[in-house]
Structures are given as structure tokens and as C-alpha cells.
VEXNU-529641 format. One line per field, with one value per atom (N, C-alpha, C): chain; x negated, y, z negated; atom name; residue number from 0; residue in one letter. Coordinates in steps of 0.2 Angstrom, whole numbers, plus 5000, padded with zeros to 4 digits. Example, Ala and Ser with C-alpha at 12.3 -4.5 7.8 and 13.67 -1.06 7.14 Angstrom:
<sebas>
mol	c(A  A  A  A  A  A)
px	c(4934  4938  4934  4936  4932  4936)
py	c(4972  4978  4984  4989  4995  5000)
pz	c(4961  4961  4961  4965  4964  4961)
atom	c(N  CA  C  N  CA  C)
seq	c(0  0  0  1  1  1)
type	c(A  A  A  S  S  S)
</sebas>
This chain:
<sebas>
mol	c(A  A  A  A  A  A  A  A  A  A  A  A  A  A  A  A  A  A  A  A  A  A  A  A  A  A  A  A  A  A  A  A  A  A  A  A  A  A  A  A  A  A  A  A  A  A  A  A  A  A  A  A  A  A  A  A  A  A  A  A  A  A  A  A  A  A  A  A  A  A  A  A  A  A  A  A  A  A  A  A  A  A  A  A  A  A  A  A  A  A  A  A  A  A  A  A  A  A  A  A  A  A  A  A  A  A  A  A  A  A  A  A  A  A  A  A  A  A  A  A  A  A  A  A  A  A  A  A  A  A  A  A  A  A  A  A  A  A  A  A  A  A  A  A  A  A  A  A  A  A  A  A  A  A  A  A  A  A  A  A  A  A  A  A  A  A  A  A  A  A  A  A  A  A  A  A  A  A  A  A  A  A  A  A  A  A  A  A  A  A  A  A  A  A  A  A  A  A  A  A  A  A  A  A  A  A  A  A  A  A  A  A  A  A  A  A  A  A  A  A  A  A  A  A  A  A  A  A  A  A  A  A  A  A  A  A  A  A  A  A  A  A  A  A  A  A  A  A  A  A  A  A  A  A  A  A  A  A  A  A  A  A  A  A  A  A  A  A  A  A  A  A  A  A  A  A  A  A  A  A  A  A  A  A  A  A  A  A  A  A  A  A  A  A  A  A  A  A  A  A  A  A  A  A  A  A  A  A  A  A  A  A  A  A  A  A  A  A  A  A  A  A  A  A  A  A  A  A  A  A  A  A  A  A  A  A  A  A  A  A  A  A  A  A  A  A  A  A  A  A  A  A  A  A  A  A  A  A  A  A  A  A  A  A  A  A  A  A  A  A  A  A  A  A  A  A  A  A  A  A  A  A  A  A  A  A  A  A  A  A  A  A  A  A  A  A  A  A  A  A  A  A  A  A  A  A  A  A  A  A  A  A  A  A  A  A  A  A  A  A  A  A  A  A  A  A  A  A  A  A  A  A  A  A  A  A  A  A  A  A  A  A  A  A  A  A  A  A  A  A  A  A  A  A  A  A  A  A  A  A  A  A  A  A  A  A  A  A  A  A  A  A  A  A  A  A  A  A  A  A  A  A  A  A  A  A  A  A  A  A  A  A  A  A  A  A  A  A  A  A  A  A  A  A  A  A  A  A  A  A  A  A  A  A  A  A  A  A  A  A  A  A  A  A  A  A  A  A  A  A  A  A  A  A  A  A  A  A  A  A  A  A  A  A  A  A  A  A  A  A  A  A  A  A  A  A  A  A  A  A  A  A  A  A  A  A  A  A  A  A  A  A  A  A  A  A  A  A  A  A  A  A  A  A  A  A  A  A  A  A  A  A  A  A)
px	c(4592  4586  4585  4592  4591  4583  4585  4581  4572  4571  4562  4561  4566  4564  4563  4566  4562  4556  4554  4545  4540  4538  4533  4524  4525  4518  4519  4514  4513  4513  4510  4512  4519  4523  4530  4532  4533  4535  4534  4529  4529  4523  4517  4513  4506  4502  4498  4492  4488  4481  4477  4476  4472  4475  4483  4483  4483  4485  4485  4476  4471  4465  4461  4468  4464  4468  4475  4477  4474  4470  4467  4459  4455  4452  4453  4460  4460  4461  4465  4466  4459  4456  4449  4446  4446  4441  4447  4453  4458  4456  4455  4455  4449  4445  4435  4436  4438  4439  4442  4448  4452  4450  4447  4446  4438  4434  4429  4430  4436  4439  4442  4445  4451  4445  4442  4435  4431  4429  4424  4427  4432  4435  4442  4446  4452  4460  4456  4460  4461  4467  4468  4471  4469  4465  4474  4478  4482  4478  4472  4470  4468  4469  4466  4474  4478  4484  4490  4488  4494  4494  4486  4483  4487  4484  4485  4494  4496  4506  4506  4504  4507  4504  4497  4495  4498  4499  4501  4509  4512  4520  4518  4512  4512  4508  4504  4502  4506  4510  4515  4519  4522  4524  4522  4517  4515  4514  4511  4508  4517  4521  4525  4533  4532  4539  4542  4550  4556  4552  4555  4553  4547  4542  4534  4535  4543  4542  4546  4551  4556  4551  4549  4545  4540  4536  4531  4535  4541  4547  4548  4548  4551  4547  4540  4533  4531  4535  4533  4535  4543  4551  4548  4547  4545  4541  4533  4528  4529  4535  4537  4540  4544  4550  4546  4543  4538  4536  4533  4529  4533  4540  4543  4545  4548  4553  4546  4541  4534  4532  4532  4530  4536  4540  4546  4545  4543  4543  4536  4531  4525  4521  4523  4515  4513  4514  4510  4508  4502  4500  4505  4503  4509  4504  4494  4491  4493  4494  4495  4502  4507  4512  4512  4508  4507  4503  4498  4492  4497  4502  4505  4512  4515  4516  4513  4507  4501  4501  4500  4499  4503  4513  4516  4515  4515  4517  4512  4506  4498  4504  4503  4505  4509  4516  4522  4526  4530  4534  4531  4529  4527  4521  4518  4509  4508  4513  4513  4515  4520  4522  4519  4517  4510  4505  4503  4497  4497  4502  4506  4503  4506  4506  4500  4496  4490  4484  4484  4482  4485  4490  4495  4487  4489  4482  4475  4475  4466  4466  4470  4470  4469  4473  4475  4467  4462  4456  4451  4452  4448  4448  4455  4455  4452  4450  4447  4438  4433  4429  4430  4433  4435  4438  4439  4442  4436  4435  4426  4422  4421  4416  4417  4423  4426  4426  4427  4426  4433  4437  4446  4447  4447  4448  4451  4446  4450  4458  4455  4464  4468  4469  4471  4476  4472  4470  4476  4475  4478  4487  4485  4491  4498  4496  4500  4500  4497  4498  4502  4503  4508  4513  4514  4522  4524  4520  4524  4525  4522  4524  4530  4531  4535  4542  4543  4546  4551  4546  4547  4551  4550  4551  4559  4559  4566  4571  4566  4573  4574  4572  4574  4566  4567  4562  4561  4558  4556  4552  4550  4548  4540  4539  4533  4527  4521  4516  4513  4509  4506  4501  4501  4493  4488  4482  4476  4473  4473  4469  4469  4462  4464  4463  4462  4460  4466  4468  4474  4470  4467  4464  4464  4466  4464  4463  4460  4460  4463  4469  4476  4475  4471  4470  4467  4460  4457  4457  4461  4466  4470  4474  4479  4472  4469  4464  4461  4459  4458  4463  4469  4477  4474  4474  4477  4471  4463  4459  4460  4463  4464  4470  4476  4481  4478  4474  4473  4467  4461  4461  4464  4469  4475  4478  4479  4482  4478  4472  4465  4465  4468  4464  4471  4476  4484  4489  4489  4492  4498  4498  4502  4498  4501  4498  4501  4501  4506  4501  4500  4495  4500  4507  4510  4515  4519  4523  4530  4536  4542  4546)
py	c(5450  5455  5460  5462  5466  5464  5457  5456  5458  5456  5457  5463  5470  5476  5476  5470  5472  5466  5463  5464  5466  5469  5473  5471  5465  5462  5456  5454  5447  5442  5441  5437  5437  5445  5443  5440  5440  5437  5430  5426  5420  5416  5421  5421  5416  5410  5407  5415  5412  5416  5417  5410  5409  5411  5411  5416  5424  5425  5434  5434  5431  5434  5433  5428  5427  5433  5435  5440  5449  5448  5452  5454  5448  5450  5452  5447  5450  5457  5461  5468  5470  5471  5475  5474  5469  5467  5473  5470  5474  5484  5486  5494  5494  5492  5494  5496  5491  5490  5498  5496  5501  5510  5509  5518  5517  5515  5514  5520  5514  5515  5522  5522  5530  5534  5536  5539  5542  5537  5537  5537  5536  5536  5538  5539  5540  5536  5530  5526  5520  5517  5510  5506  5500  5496  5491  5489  5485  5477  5475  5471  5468  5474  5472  5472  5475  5477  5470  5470  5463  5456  5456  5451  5451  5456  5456  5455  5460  5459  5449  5447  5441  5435  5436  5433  5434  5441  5443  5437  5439  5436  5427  5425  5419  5417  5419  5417  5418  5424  5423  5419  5416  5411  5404  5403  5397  5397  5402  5403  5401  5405  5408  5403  5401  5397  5403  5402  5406  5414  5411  5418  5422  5421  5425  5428  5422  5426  5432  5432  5436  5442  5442  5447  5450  5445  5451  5452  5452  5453  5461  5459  5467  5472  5468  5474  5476  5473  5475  5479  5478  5483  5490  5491  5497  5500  5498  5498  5502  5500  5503  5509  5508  5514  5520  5519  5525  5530  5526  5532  5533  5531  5529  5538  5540  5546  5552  5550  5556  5554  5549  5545  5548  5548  5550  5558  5562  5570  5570  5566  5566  5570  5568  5569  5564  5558  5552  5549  5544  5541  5535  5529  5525  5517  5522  5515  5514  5523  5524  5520  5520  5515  5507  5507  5499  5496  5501  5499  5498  5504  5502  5497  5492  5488  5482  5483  5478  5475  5479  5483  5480  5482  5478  5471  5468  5462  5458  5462  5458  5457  5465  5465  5465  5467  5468  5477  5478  5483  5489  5486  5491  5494  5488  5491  5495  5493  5496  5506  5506  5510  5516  5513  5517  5519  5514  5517  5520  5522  5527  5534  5534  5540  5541  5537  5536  5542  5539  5538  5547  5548  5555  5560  5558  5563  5565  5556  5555  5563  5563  5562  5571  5573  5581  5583  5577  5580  5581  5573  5573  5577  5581  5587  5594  5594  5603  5601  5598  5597  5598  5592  5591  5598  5602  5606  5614  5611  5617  5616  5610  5608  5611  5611  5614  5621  5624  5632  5634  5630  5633  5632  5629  5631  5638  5644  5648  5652  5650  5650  5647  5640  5637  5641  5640  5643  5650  5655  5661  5658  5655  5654  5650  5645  5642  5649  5653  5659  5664  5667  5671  5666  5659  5658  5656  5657  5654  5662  5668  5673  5675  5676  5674  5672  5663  5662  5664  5667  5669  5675  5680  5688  5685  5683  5678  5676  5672  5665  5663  5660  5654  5651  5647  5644  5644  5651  5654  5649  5652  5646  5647  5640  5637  5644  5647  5647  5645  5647  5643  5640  5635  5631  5633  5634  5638  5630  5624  5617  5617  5617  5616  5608  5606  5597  5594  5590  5586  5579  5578  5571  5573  5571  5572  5566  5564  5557  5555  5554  5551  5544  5540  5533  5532  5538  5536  5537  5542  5542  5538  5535  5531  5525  5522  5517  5518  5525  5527  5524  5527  5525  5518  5512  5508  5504  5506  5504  5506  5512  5514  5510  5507  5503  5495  5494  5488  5488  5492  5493  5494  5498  5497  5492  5487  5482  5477  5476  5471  5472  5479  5481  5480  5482  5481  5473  5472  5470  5469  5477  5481  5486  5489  5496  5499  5501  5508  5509  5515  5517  5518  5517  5514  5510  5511  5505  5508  5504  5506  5500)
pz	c(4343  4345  4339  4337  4329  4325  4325  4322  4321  4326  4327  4328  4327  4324  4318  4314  4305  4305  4311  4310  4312  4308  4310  4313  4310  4313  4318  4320  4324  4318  4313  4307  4303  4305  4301  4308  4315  4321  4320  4317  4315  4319  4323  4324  4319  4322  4315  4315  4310  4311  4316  4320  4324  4332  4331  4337  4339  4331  4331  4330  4331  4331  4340  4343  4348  4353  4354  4354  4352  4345  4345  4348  4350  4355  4359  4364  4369  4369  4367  4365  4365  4360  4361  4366  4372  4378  4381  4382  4387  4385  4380  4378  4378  4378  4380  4386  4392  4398  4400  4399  4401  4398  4391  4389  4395  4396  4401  4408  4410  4417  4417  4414  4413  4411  4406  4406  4409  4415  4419  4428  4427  4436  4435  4431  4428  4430  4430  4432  4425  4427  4423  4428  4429  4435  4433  4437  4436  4436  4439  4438  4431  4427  4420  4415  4415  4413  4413  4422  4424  4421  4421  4416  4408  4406  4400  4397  4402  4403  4400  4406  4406  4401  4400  4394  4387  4386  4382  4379  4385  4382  4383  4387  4387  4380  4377  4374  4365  4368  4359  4359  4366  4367  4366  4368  4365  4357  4353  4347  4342  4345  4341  4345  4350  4353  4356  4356  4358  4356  4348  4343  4347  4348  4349  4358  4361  4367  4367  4363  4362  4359  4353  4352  4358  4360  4365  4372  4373  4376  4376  4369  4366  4365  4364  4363  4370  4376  4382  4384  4383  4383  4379  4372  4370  4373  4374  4379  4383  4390  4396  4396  4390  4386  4384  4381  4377  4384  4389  4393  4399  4398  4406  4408  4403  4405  4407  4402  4404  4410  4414  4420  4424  4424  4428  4429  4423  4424  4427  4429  4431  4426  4420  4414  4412  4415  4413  4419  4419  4426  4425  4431  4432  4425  4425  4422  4414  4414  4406  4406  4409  4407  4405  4411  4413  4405  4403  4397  4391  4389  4385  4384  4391  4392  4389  4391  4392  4381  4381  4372  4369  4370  4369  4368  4376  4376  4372  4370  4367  4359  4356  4350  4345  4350  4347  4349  4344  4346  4343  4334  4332  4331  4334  4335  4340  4345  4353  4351  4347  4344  4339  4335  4331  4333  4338  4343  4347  4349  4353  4350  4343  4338  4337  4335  4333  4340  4345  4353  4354  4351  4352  4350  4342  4337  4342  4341  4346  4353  4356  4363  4361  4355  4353  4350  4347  4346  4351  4355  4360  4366  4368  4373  4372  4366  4362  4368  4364  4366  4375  4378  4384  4388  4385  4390  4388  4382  4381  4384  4386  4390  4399  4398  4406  4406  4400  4398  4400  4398  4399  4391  4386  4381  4378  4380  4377  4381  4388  4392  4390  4386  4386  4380  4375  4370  4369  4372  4375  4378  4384  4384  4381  4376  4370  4364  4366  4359  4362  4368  4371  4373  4373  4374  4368  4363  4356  4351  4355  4354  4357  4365  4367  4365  4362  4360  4353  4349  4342  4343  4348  4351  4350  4357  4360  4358  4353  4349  4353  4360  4366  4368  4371  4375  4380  4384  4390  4395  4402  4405  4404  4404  4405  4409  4405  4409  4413  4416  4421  4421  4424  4420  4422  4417  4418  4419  4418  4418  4426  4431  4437  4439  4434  4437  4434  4438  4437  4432  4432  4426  4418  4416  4408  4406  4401  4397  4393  4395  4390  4389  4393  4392  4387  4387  4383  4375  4375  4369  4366  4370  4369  4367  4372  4370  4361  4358  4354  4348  4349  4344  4343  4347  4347  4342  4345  4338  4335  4332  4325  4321  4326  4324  4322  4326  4323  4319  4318  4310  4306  4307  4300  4300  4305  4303  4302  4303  4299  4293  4289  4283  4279  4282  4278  4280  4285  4287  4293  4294  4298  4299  4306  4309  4306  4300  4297  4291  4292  4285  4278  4278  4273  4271  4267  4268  4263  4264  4261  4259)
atom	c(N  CA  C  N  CA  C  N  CA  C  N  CA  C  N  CA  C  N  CA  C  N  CA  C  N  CA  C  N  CA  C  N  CA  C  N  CA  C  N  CA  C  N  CA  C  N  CA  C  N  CA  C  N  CA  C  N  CA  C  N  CA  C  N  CA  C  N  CA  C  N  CA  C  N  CA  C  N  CA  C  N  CA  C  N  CA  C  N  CA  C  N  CA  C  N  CA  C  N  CA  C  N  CA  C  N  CA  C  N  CA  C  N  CA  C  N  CA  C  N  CA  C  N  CA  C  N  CA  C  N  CA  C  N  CA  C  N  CA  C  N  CA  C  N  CA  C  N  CA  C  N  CA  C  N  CA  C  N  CA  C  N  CA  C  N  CA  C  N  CA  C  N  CA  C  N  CA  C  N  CA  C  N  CA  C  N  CA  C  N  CA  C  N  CA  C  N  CA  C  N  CA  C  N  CA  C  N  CA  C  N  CA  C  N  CA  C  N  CA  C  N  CA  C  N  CA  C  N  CA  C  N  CA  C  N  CA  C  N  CA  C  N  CA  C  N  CA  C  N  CA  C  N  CA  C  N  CA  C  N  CA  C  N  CA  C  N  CA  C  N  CA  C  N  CA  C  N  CA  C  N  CA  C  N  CA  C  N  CA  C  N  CA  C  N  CA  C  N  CA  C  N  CA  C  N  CA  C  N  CA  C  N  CA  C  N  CA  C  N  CA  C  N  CA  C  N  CA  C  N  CA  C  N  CA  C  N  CA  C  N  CA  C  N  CA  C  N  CA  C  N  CA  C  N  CA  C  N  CA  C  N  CA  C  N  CA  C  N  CA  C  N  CA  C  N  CA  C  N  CA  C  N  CA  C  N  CA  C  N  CA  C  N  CA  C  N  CA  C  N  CA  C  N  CA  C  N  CA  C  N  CA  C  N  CA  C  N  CA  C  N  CA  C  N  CA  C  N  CA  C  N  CA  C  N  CA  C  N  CA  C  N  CA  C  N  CA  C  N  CA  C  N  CA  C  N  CA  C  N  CA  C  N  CA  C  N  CA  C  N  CA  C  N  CA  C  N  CA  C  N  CA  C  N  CA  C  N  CA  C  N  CA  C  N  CA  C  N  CA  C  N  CA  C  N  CA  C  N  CA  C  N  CA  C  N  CA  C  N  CA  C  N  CA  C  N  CA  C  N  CA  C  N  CA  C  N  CA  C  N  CA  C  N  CA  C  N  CA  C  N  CA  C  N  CA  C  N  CA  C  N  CA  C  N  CA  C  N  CA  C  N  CA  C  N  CA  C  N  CA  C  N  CA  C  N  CA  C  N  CA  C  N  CA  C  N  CA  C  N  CA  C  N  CA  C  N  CA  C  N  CA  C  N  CA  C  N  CA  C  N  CA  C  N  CA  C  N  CA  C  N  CA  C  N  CA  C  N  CA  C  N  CA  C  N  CA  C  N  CA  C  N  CA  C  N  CA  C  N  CA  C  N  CA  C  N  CA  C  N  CA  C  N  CA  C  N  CA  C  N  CA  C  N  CA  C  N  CA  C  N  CA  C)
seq	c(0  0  0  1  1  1  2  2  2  3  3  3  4  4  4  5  5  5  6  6  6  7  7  7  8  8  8  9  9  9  10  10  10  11  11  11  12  12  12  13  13  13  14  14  14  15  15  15  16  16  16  17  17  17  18  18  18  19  19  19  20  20  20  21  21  21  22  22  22  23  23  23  24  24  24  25  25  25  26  26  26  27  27  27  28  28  28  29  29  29  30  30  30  31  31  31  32  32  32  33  33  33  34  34  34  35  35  35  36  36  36  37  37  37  38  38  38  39  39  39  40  40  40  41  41  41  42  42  42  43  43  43  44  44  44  45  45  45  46  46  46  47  47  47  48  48  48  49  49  49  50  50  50  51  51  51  52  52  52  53  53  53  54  54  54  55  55  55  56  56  56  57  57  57  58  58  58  59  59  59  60  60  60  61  61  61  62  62  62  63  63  63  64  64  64  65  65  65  66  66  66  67  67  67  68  68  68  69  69  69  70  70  70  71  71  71  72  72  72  73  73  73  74  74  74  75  75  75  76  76  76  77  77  77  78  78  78  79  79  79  80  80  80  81  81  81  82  82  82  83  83  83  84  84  84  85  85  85  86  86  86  87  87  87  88  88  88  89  89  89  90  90  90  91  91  91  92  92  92  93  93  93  94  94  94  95  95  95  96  96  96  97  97  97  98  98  98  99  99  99  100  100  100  101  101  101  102  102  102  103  103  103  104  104  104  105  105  105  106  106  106  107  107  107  108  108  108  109  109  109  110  110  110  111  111  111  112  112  112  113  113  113  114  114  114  115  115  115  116  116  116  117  117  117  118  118  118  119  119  119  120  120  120  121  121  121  122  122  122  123  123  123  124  124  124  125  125  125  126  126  126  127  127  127  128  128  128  129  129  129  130  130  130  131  131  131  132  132  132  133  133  133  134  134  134  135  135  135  136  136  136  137  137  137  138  138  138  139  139  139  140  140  140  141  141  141  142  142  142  143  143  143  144  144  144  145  145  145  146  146  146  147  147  147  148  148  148  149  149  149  150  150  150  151  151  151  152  152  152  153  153  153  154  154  154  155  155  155  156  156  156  157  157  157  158  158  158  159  159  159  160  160  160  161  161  161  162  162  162  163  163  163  164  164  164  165  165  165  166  166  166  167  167  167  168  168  168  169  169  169  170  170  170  171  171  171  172  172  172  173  173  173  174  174  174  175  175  175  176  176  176  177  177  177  178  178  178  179  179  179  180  180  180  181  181  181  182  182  182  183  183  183  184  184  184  185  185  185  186  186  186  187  187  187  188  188  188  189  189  189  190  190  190  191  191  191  192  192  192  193  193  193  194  194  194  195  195  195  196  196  196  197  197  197)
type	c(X  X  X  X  X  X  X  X  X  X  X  X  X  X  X  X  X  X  X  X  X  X  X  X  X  X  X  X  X  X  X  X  X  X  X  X  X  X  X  X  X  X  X  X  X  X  X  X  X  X  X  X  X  X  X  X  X  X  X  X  X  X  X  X  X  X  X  X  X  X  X  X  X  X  X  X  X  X  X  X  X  X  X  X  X  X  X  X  X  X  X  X  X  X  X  X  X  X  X  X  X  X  X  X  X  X  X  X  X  X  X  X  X  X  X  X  X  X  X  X  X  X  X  X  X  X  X  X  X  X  X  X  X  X  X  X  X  X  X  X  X  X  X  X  X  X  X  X  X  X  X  X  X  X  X  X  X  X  X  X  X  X  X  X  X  X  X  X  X  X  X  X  X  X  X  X  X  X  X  X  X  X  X  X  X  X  X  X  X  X  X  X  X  X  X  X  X  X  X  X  X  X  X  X  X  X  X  X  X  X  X  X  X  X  X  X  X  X  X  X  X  X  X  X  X  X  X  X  X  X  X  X  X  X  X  X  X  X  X  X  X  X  X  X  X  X  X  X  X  X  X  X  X  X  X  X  X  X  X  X  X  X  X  X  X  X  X  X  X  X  X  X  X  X  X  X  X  X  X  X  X  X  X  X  X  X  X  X  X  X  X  X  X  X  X  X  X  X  X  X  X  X  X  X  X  X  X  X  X  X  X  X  X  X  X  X  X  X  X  X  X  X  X  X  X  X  X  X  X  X  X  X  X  X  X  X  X  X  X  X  X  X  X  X  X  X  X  X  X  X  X  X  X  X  X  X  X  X  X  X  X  X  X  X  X  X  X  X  X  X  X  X  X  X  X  X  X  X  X  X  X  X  X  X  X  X  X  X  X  X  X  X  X  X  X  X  X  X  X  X  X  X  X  X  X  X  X  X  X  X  X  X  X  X  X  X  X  X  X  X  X  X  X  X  X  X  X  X  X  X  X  X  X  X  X  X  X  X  X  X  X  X  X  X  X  X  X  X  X  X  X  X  X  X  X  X  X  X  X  X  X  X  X  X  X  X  X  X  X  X  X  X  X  X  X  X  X  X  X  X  X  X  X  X  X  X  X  X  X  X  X  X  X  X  X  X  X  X  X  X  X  X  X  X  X  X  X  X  X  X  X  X  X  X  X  X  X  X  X  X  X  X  X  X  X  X  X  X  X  X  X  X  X  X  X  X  X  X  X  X  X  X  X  X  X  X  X  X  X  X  X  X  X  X  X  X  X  X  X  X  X  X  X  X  X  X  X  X  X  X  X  X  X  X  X  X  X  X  X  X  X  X  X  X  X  X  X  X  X  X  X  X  X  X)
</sebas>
């Protein structure tokens, strides 16, 4: 298993061209879909997700044998991994997990992975507008500047203010939805979803 963590694409995994492209449609239909739904109703539909889970690992499996299943195995494993513990402390929904499951099993461990990162940034531009729109911004705002003063007075990490955001929905899907076209731009334009290389 060591192994398919040194690769880093669906072509180093042994994937031909023409499944990593049909693979990557399905992605873009699956993240339209889904930033859509999370967006607009703030859901991510297991209907759309389940699909994708199982195609996902069946199709790297045909593409790629053993190996292709083993890897979108593991891109599924990471995928789960990533959002499980924030899902367990109730900061994540159950679809945001499921999506990045989904993500995994399409693309692998490190795409699942980077687009995570990617999705992280997105979601940290995207909630400025979103929450000015709400006219909580500057609470928001206020509050991360009195606990980081707080903690500086301190030297500890005092408790949690309390939250000025009186709506439980945020668009984390949609951010993540965000990462994930940013990851596979990178990976159309390099070869890998990494904007570098070592």
C-alpha cells in the first residue's frame, strides 16, 4: 500500500489517457452538481456522491486492474479521513464528507488531498463577501481580534468566544467544490495537482 502514496496522479497509478479523461468528466458533472446544491439549498445529495463513490473505484478498476482499484481505494480512505474528525466535532456536514470520499475514489489520494487545501483557501475568500453580505463580518471580525489578543496577553488558548454567525449553513461544499477545480487545473496544466514539484 506504501506504495501508491508515491503516486501522485491517476497516470503515475497506471491509469491510460482515456480513462483519466473520462474520470475527469465525471468529476466536473459530480462538483457543478454538488457546489449548485450546497449553494443553493445547502445540501450535498447522497444520490450524487454514492454514484460517484462507486464509479469512481469501479472505473479505476477497470482502467487500471488491481492497481487502479487499490489506488481509488485509497483515494476514498484519504477522502473519508480528511473530514471525518471535523464531522465527528460537528464542524463538517455528513455530505461535505461523503463529497470528498466521492473525490477520492474518482481521483486518487493526492488530488483528494490538495483539493482539500486548495477548497480550504477558496472557502476562506469566499466567506468575507458571504458573511458581509449578512453584515456579520465586522463581528466576526471583532471577535477573532479580541481572542487573538486574548491569547497573546495569556500565552494560553482561552475559551472559545461565542459565535456572532447566527445561521448554522455556511458554504463549505462550495469551496471545497472550488479546490477541487482549482486541483484539476493544475493537474491539466502540470500533470499533478501540485503547483510544484520535488
Amino acid at each position: 500500500m506504501g506504495d501508491l502514496f508515491a503516486k501522485w496522479s491517476s497516470a503515475e497509478a497506471g491509469l491510460p489517457q482515456s480513462g483519466a479523461w473520462i474520470l475527469d468528466a465525471m468529476l466536473l458533472a459530480l462538483l457543478a452538481v454538488c457546489a449548485y446544491t450546497d449553494g443553493t439549498q445547502g445540501k450535498i445529495y447522497n444520490k450524487y456522491t454514492f454514484p460517484a463513490m462507486l464509479l469512481g473505484v469501479g472505473l479505476n478498476g477497470m482502467f487500471g486492474g488491481v492497481e487502479g482499484l487499490k489506488w481509488a481505494g485509497l483515494g476514498w480512505a484519504v477522502g473519508m479521513g480528511i473530514q471525518w474528525v471535523p464531522f465527528m466535532l460537528g464542524l463538517a456536514k455528513a455530505g461535505d464528507v461523503k463529497l470528498l470520499a466521492a473525490v477520492g475514489a474518482l481521483k486518487g489520494w493526492a488530488f483528494c488531498g490538495f483539493g482539500f487545501l486548495y477548497g480550504s483557501v477558496a472557502f476562506a475568500v469566499l466567506i468575507l463577501p458571504w458573511l458581509a453580505r449578512r453584515g456579520q463580518l465586522k463581528e466576526v471580525g471583532s471577535n477573532i481580534a479580541g481572542y487573538a489578543k486574548l491569547a497573546a496577553v495569556t500565552a494560553s488558548a482561552p475559551d472559545a468566544p461565542a459565535p456572532v454567525v447566527t445561521k448554522k449553513f455556511v458554504p463549505w461544499g462550495v469551496g471545497l467544490c472550488m479546490g477541487f477545480f482549482i486541483a484539476l487545473g493544475i493537474e491539466l496544466a502540470t500533470g499533478r495537482a501540485l503547483w510544484f514539484r520535488w
